[in-house]
C-alpha positions as CSV (number, residue, x, y, z in Angstrom):
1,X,-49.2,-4.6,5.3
2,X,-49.4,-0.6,6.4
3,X,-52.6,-1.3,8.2
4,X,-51.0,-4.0,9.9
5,X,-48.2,-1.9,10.7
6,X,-49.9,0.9,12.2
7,X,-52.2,-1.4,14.1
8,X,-49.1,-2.2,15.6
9,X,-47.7,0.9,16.3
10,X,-51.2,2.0,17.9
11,X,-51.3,-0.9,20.2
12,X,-46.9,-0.4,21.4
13,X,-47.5,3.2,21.9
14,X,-50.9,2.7,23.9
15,X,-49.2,0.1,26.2
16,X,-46.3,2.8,26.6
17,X,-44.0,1.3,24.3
18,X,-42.2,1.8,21.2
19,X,-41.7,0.2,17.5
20,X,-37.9,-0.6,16.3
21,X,-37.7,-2.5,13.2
22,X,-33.9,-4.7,12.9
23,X,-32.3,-6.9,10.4
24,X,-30.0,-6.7,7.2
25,X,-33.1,-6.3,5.0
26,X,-33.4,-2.7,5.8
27,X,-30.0,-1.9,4.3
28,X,-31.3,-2.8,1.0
29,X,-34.7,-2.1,0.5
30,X,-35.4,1.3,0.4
31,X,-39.3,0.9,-0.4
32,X,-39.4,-0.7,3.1
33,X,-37.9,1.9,4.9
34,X,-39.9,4.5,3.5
35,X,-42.9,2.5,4.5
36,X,-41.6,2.1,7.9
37,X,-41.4,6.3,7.9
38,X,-45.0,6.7,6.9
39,X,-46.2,4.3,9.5
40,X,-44.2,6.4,12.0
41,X,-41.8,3.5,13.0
42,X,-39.7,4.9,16.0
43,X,-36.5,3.7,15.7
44,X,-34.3,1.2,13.0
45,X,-31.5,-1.0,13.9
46,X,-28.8,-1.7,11.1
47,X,-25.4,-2.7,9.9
48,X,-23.1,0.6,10.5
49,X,-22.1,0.2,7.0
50,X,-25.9,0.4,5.9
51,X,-26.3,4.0,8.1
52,X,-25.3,6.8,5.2
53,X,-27.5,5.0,2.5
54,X,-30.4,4.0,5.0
55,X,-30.2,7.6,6.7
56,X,-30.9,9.4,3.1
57,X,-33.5,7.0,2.0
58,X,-35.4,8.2,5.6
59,X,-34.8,12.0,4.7
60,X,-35.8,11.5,1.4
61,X,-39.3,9.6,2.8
62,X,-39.8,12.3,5.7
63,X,-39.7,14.6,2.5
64,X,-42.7,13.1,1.7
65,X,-46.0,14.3,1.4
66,X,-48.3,12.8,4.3
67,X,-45.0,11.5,6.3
């Protein structure tokens, strides 16, 4: 799945573009949002009462070795 991911990400941001992950799975999986860190996603989209918990489980992945 990471290689898929970045694949991705090389292809938006060649073409110009940008990589923004949405939907309500985000607010409760904080494996997948570190993931989404290390592959360098550019932007989530999320419930506003998801942002505090969300929002440290990023800093806590940017924290990261390798992120």
């Amino acid at each position: 799945m990471k290689k898929s991911l970045m694949e991705m990400r090389d292809a938006c941001r060649v073409s110009g573009g940008t990589v923004t992950v949405r939907g309500r799975l985000l607010a409760n999986a904080s494996a997948l949002v570190s993931l989404l860190v290390a592959v360098g996603v550019d932007a989530v989209s999320i419930n506003p009462e998801a942002i505090p918990r969300v929002m440290k489980w990023i800093v806590d992945a940017e924290k990261q070795p390798g992120t």
